[in-house]
C-alpha positions as CSV (number, residue, x, y, z in Angstrom):
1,X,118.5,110.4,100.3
2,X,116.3,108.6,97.1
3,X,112.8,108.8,98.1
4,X,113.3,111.1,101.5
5,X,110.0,111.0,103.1
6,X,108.6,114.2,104.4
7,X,109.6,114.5,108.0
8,X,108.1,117.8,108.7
9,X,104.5,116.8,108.0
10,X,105.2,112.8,109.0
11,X,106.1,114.2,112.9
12,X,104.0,116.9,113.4
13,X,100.7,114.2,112.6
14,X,102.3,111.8,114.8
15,X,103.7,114.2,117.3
16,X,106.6,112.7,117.4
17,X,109.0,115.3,118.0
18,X,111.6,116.7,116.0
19,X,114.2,114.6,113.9
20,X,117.6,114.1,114.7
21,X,118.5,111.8,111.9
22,X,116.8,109.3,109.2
23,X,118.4,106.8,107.3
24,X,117.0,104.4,104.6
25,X,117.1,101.1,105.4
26,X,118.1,98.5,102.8
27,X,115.6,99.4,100.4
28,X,112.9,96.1,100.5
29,X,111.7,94.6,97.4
30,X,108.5,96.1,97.6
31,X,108.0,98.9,100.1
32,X,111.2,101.7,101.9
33,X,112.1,101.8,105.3
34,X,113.3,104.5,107.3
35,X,115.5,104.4,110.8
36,X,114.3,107.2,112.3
37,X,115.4,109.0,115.4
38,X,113.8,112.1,117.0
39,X,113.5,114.2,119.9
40,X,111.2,111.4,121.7
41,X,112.7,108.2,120.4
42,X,113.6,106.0,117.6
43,X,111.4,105.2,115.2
44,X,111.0,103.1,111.9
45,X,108.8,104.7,109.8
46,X,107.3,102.8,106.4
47,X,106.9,104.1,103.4
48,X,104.0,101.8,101.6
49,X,104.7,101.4,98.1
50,X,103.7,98.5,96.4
51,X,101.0,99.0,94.0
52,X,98.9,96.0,95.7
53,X,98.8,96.7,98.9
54,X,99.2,100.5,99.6
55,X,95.7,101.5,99.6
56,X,95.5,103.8,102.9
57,X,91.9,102.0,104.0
58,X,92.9,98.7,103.6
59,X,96.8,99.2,105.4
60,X,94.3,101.0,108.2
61,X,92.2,97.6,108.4
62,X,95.0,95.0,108.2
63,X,96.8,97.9,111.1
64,X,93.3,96.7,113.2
65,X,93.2,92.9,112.3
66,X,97.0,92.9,114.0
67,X,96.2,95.3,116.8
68,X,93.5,92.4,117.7
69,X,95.8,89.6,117.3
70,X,98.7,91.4,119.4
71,X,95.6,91.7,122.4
72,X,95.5,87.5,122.2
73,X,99.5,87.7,122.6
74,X,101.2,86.8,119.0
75,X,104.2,89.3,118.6
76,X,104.0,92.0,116.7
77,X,105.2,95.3,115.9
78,X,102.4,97.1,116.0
79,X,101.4,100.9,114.3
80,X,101.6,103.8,116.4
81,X,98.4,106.2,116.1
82,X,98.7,109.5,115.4
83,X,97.4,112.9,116.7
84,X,93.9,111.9,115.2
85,X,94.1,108.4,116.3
86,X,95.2,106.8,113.2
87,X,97.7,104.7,112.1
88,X,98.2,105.7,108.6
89,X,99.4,108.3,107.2
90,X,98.8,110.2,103.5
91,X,100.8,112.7,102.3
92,X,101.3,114.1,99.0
93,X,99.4,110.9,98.2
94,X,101.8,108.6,99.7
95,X,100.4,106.0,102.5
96,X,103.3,106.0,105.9
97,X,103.3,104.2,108.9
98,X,105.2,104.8,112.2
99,X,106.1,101.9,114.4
100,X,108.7,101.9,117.2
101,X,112.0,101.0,117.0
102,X,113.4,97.7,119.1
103,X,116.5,95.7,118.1
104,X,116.6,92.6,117.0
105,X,117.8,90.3,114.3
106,X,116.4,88.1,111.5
107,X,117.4,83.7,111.8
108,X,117.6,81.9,108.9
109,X,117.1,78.0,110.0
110,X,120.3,77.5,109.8
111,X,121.0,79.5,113.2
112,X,118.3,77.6,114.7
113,X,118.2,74.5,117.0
114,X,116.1,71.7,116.6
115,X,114.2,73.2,119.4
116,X,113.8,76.4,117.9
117,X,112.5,75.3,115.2
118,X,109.8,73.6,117.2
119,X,108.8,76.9,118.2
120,X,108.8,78.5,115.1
121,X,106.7,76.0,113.6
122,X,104.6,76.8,116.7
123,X,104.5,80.6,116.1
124,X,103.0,80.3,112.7
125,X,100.2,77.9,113.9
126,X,99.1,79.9,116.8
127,X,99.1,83.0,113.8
128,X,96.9,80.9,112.0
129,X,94.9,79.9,114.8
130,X,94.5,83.1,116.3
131,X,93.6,85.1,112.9
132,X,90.8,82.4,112.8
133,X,89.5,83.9,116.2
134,X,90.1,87.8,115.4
135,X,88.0,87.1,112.3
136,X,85.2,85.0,113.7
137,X,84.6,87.5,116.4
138,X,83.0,91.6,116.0
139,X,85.7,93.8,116.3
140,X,85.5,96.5,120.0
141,X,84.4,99.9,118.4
142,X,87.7,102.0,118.8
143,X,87.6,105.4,120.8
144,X,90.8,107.2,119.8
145,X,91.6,110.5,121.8
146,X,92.3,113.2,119.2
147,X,95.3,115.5,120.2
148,X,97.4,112.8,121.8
149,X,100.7,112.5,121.5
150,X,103.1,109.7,119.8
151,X,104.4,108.0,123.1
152,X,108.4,107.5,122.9
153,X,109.4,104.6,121.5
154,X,109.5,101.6,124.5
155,X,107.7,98.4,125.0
156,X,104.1,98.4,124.6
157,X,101.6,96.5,126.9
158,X,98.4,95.4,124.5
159,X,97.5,92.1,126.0
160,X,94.4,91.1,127.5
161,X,93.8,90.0,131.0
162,X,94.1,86.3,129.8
163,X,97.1,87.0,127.8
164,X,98.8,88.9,130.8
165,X,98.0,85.9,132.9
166,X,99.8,83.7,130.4
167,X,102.4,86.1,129.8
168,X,103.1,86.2,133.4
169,X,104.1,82.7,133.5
170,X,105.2,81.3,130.3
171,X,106.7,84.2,128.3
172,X,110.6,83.9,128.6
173,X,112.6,86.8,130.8
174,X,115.3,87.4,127.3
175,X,118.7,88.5,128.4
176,X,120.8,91.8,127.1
177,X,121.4,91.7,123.7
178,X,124.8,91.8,122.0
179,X,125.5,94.7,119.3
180,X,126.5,91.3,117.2
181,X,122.8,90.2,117.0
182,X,121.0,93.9,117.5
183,X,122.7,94.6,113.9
184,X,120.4,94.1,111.1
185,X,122.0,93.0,108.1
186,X,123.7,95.2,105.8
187,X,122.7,93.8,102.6
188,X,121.7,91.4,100.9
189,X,117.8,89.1,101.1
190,X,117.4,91.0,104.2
191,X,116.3,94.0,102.4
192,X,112.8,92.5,102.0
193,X,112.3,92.8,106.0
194,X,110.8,95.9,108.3
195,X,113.0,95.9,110.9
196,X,110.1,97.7,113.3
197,X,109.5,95.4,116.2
198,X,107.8,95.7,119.3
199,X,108.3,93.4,122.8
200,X,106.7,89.9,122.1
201,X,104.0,89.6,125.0
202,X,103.7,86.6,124.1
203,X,106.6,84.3,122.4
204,X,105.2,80.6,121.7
205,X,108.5,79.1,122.8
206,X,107.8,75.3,123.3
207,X,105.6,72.9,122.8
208,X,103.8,73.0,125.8
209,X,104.0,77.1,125.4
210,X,102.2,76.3,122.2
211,X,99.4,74.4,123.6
212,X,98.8,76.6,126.1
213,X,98.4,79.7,123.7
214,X,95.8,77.7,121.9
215,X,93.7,77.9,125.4
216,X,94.4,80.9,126.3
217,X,92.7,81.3,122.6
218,X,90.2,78.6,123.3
219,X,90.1,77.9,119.8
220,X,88.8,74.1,117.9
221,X,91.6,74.7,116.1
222,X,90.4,73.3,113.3
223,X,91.8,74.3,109.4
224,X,88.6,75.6,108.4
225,X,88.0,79.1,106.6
226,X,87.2,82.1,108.4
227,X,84.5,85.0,107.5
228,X,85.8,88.0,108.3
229,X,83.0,90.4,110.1
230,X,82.5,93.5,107.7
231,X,82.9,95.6,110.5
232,X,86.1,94.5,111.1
233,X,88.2,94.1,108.0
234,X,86.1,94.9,105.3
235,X,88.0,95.3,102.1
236,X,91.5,94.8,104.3
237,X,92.7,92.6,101.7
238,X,91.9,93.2,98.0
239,X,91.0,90.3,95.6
240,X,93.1,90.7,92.8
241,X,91.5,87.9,89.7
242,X,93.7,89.3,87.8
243,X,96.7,88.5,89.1
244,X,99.2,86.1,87.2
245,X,99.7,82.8,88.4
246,X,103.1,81.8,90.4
247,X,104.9,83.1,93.2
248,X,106.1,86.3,94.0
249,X,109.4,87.6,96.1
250,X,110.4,84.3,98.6
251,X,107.7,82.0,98.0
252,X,104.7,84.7,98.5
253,X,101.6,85.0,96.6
254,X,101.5,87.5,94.5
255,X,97.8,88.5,94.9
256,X,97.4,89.4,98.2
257,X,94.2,88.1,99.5
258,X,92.7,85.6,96.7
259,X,91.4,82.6,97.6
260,X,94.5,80.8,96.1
261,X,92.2,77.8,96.5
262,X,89.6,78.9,94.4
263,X,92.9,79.1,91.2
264,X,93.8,76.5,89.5
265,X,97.0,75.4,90.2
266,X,100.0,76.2,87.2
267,X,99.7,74.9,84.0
268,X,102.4,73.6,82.3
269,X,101.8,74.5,78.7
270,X,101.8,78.4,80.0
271,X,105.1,77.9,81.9
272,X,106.5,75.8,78.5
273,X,105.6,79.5,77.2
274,X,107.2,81.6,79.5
275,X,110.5,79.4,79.5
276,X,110.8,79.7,75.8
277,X,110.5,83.5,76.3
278,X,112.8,83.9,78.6
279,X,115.2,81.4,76.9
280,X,115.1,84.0,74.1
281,X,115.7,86.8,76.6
282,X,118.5,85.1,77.8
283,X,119.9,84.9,74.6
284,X,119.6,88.9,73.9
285,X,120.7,89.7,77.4
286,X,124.2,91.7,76.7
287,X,126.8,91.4,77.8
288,X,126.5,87.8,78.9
289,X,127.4,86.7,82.0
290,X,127.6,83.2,84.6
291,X,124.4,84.2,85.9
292,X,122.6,84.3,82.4
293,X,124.9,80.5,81.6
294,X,123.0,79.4,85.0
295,X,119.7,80.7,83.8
296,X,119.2,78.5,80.6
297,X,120.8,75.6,82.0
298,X,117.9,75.7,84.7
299,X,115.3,76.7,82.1
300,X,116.3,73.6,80.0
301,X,116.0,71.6,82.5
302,X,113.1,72.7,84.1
303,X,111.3,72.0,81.1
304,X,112.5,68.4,81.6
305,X,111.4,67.9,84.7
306,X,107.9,69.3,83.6
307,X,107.2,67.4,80.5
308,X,108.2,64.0,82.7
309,X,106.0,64.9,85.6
310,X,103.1,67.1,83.8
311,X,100.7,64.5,84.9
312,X,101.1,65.2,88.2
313,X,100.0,68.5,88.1
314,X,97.7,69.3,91.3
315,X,94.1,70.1,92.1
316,X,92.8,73.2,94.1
317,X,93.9,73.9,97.2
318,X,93.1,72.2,100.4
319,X,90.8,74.1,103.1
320,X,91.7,78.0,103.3
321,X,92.1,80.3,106.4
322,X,93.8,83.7,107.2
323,X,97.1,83.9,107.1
324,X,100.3,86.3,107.4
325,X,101.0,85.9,103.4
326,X,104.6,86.5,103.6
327,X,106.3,84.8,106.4
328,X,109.9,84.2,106.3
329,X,113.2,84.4,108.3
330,X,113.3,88.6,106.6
331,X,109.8,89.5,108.5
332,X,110.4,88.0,112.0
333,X,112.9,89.2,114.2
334,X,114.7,88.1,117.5
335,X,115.6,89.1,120.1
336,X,118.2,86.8,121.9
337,X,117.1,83.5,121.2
338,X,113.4,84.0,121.3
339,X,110.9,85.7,118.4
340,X,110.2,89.5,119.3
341,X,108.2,90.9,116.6
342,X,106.5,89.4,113.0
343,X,106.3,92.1,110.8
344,X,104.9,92.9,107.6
345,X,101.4,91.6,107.2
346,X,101.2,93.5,103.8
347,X,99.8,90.2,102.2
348,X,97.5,89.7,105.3
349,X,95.0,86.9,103.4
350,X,93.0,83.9,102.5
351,X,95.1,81.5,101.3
352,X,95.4,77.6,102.0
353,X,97.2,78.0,105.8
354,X,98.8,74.7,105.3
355,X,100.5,75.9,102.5
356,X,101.9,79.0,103.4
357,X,103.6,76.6,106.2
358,X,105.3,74.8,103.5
359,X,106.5,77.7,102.2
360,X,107.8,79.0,105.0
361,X,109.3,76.2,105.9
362,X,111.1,75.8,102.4
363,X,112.9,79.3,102.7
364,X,113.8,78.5,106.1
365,X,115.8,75.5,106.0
366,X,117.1,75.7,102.5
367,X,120.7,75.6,102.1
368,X,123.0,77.4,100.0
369,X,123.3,74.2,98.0
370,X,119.4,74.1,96.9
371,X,118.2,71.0,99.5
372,X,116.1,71.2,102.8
373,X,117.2,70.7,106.1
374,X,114.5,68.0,106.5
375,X,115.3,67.3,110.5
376,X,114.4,70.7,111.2
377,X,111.7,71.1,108.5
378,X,110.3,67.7,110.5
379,X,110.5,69.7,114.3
380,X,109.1,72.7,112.8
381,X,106.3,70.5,111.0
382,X,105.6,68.8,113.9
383,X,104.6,71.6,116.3
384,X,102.9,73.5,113.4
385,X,100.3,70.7,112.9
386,X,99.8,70.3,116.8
387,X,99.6,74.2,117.2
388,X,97.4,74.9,113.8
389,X,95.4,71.6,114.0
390,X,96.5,70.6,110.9
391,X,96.4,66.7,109.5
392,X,99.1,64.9,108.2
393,X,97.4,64.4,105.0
394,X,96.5,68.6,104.7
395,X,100.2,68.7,104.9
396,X,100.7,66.2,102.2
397,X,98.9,67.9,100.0
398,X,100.5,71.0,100.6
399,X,103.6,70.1,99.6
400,X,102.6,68.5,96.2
401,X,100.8,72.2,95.9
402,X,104.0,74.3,96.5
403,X,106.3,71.6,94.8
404,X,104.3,72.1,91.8
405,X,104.6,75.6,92.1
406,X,108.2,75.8,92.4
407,X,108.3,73.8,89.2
408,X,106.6,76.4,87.3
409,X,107.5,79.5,89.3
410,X,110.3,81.8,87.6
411,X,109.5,85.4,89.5
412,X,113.4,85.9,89.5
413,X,114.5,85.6,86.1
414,X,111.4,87.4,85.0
415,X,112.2,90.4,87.6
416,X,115.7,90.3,85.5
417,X,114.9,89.8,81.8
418,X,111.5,91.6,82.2
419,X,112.2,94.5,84.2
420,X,115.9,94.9,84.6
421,X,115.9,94.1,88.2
422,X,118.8,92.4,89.5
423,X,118.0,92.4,93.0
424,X,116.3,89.1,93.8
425,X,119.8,87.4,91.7
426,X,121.4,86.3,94.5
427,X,118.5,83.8,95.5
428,X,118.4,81.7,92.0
429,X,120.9,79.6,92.7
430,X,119.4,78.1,96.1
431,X,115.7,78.5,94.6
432,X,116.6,76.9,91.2
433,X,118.7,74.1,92.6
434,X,115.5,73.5,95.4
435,X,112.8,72.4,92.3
436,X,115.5,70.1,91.0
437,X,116.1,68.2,94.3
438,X,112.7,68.5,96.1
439,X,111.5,66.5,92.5
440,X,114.6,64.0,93.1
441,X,113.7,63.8,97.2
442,X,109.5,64.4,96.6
443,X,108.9,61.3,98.9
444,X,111.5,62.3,101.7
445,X,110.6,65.7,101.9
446,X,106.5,64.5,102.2
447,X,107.5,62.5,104.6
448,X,109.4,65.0,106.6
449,X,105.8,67.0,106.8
450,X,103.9,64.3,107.5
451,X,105.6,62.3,110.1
């Protein structure tokens, strides 16, 4: 096995028993997975890698800003601690994590209904909303019992009294599950996911499920920023200035927590730049292939498309918040036909909320042939803005933002002239097709937001 974690010293700080059998999971874009099963249970166990966000302290924090946000009842797979009472841990210098194992599947929006996708524009505003509250308020000095045993892998209970009220009469009873959907993908985009899950206490399934998650919350809802108490998160999220401009693997930023409002949006003569570089790259690229014909026919006309629309080139970001950072159909999972688990808050963050809803949206309901689903981008947009408290015209905005970023964003082609990484090839076609359309449909696809 590439990469085999150490078991030995992994299970005896979790005290999780012995191992029976571990088995990489599609290897993600940024960080390894692990199926794990052991003498107490089954396990997936994460291997934090990327350069980014693998600090121990701040995977420890972002483990506590999740714990809190499980208690108001978002789903989530959540850390198991381990014979000291933490939830990460470093060996030989490497930062793991346990979490349990549940089944599930990922939905792209095209195996959604129009009700559905209600509710997942739902899910993401009561995220948003509810990071608002775990950051406004002190964090509950933890007690952890030292010498206690990893529980075996089951179901959780976390909420709080108000959220097992709520949970008692909203949340939906989900029936068995088929092998059909508790088979993760075996290839393919779904690498990027952790396919860790635990029960969702509380699944935001409708609008009026929606609405009364907010109160449970008792939240203004509005799209304000949040402080985070010191206390709580500290230095959970890392400001990177550095960080190039752009987006990184499905639409996330690449710098996980900067104040993307506080950078200036793209500029156009630095992406006129990069596409003559990579023109040139394409040219070297040996042997030639389809994919590299594809490549500098979208370069060319990207450049097009930017030299007749650089004027429109956006100002900062609209009002900021916390949000997941990376949310997409490969880091939430289902179970049946409601959400079980979001996982993955690696690029935990402050970021403009709205627009991490347009870009969630935009992987969701893209189809293979590079437009949006906009009937189910409108559903989805709808309940977002009720849930999150978002305006119409915050939304607007948004999706100037993130068309403008698509215009100028080429994180795939550099991944495969730059660094020989082919993995992220099978997206271009969709993505690249997207900036051409989304320029063609700009008005239809702000109205689809905003209606």
């Amino acid at each position: 096995m590439p990469h085999a974690p150490p078991l030995g010293a992994l299970l005896h700080r979790y005290a999780a028993g012995s191992a029976l059998a571990c088995e990489p999971v599609a290897e993600g874009l940024l960080n390894r997975g692990y199926r794990l099963r052991t003498t107490r249970g089954r396990y997936f166990l994460k291997h934090h890698v990327d350069p980014d966000t693998a600090d121990p302290a701040s995977i420890a924090r972002r483990h506590r800003v999740t714990e809190r946000l499980a208690d108001l009842g978002v789903p989530i797979a959540l850390p198991l601690p381990g014979r000291d009472g933490r939830t990460v841990a470093v060996v030989g210098g490497h930062a793991y994590a346990l979490h349990p194992w549940v089944e599930g599947r990922h939905r792209h929006g095209s195996q959604l209904t129009p009700g559905q996708c209600g509710r997942l524009g739902a899910l993401l505003g009561v995220v948003h909303t509810g990071l608002e509250h775990v950051m406004r308020t002190p964090a509950r000095q933890p007690s952890p019992g030292r010498g206690e045993r990893v529980p075996p892998a089951r179901e959780p209970e976390r909420t709080t009294s108000a959220g097992r009220a709520f949970h008692a009469e909203h949340a939906p009873r989900p029936g068995p599950v088929t092998p059909a959907e508790a088979a993760p993908p075996a290839s393919g985009p779904a690498a990027r996911a952790d396919p860790s899950s635990s029960a969702g206490r509380v699944t935001p399934g409708s609008e009026a499920v929606s609405e009364a998650v907010l109160d449970v919350l008792d939240l203004p809802g509005g799209p304000e920023a949040a402080d985070a108490p010191a206390s709580l998160v500290g230095a959970a999220v890392r400001p990177d200035p550095a960080a190039r401009s752009g987006t990184g693997p499905h639409g996330s930023s690449p710098a996980p927590g900067r104040p993307d409002a506080l950078a200036a949006s793209p500029d156009p003569a630095d992406t006129f730049v990069l596409i003559d570089d990579l023109l040139a790259r394409v040219r070297r690229h040996r042997p030639a292939d389809s994919f590299d014909e594809l490549a500098r026919h979208r370069l060319l006309e990207r450049r097009r498309l930017l030299e007749r629309h650089a004027d429109r080139r956006p100002p900062h970001g609209g009002p900021v918040g916390w949000v997941h950072g990376d949310f997409h159909p490969f880091n939430l999972l289902y179970r049946g036909d409601a959400p079980a688990a979001i996982v993955d808050w690696d690029r935990l963050g402050v970021q403009p909320r709205a627009e991490e809803a347009v870009r969630a949206a935009v992987i969701f309901f893209v189809r293979p042939d590079g437009t949006l689903d906009l009937p189910k981008a409108r559903q989805y947009a709808r309940a977002y803005r009720r849930a999150a408290g978002a305006s119409p015209a915050e939304l607007a905005a948004a999706v100037h933002r993130v068309w403008w970023e698509r215009l100028n964003d080429f994180w795939m082609l550099r991944w495969r002239y730059e660094r020989g990484d082919t993995r992220a090839d099978s997206q271009f076609p969709a993505s690249s097709a997207l900036a051409v359309w989304w320029t063609r449909e700009y008005d239809a696809v702000r109205e689809a937001f905003t209606d």
